[in-house]
C-alpha positions as CSV (number, residue, x, y, z in Angstrom):
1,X,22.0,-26.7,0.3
2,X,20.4,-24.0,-0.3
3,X,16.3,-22.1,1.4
4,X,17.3,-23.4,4.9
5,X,14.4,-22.2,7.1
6,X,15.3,-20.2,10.1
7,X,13.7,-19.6,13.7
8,X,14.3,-15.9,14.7
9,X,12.8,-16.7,18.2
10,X,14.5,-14.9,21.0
11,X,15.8,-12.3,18.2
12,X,14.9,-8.6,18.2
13,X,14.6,-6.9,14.3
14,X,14.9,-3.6,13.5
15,X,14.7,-2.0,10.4
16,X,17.9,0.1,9.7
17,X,17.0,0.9,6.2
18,X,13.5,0.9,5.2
19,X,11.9,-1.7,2.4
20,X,12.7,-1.2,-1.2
21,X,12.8,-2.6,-4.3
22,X,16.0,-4.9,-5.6
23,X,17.7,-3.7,-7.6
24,X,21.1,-4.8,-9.7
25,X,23.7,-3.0,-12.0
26,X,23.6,-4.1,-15.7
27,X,26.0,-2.5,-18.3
28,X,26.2,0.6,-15.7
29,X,22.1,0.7,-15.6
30,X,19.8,0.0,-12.3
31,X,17.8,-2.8,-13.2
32,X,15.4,-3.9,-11.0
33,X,15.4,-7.7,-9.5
34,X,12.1,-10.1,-9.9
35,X,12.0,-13.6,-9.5
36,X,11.4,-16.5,-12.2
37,X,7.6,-15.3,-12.1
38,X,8.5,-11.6,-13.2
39,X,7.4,-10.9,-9.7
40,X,9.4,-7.7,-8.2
41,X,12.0,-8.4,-5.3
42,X,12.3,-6.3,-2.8
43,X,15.1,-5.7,0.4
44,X,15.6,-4.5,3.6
45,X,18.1,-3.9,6.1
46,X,17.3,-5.3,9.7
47,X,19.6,-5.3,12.8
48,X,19.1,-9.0,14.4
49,X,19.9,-8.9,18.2
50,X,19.4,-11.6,21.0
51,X,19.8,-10.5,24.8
52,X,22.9,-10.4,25.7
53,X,24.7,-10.6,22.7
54,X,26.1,-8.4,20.3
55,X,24.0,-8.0,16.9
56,X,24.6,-7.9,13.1
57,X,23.0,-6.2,10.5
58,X,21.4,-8.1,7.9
59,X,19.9,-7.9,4.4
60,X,17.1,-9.8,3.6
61,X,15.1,-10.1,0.1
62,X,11.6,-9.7,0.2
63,X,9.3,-12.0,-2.2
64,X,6.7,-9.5,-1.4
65,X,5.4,-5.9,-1.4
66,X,5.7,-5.2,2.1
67,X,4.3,-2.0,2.4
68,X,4.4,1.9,2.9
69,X,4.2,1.4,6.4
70,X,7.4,0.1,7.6
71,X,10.2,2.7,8.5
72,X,14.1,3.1,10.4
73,X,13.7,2.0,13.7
74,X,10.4,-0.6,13.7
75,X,10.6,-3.5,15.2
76,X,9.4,-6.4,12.8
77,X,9.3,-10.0,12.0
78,X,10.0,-11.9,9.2
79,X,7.5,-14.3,7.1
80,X,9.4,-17.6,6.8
81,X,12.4,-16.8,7.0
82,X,15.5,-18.8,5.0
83,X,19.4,-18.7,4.4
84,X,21.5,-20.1,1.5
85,X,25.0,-20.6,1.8
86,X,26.9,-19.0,-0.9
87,X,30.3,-19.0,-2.2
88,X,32.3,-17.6,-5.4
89,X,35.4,-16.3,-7.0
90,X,35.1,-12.5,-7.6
91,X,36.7,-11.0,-10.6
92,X,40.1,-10.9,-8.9
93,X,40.3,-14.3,-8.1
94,X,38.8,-13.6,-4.2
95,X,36.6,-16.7,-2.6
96,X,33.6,-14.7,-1.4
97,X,31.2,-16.7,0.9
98,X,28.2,-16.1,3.0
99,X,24.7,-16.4,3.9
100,X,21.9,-14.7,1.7
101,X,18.8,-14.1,3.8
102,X,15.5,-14.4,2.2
103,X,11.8,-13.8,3.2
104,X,8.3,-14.5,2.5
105,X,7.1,-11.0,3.5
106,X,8.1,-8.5,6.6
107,X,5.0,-7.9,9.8
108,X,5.4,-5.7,12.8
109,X,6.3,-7.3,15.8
110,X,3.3,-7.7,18.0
């Protein structure tokens, strides 16, 4: 299963690293990350944090520009926001598994 759409409500987001593009390591080069349209992907870390609980910092890919205008410590909202499960054997034979959190675009919190 995979682009499960999420509702955030009740959550607080903060940026903890600000917006930038997606990048990748290819044969010891940074290559940038677009999607199947050769559009640019971009990420950003949030911390995601309901009353009362304790949070967790996420990474979430971008499928837009968001922007000069967001920086460490804004509180923001995500544009239709999704998770797909993942799973895989590293190259030693680990079973890595997890949730990769993608985005329509980023907004300020109102």
């Amino acid at each position: 299963m995979r682009n499960i759409p999420v509702l955030l409500t009740g959550y607080r987001l903060m940026v903890t690293e600000e917006p930038t593009l997606k990048t990748r390591e290819v044969d010891g080069t940074a290559e940038i990350v677009t999607d199947r349209d050769g559009v640019n992907q971009y990420v950003v870390s949030l911390f995601a944090k309901t009353k009362g609980e304790k949070g967790e910092e996420i990474r979430v890919t971008l499928a837009a520009d968001p922007g000069d205008s967001f920086e460490e410590g804004d509180m923001v909202e995500l544009i239709d926001a999704m998770v797909s499960p993942y799973s895989f054997k590293n190259n030693r034979g680990e079973t890595v598994s997890g949730l990769a959190w993608r985005a329509a675009g980023l907004k300020p919190r109102d």
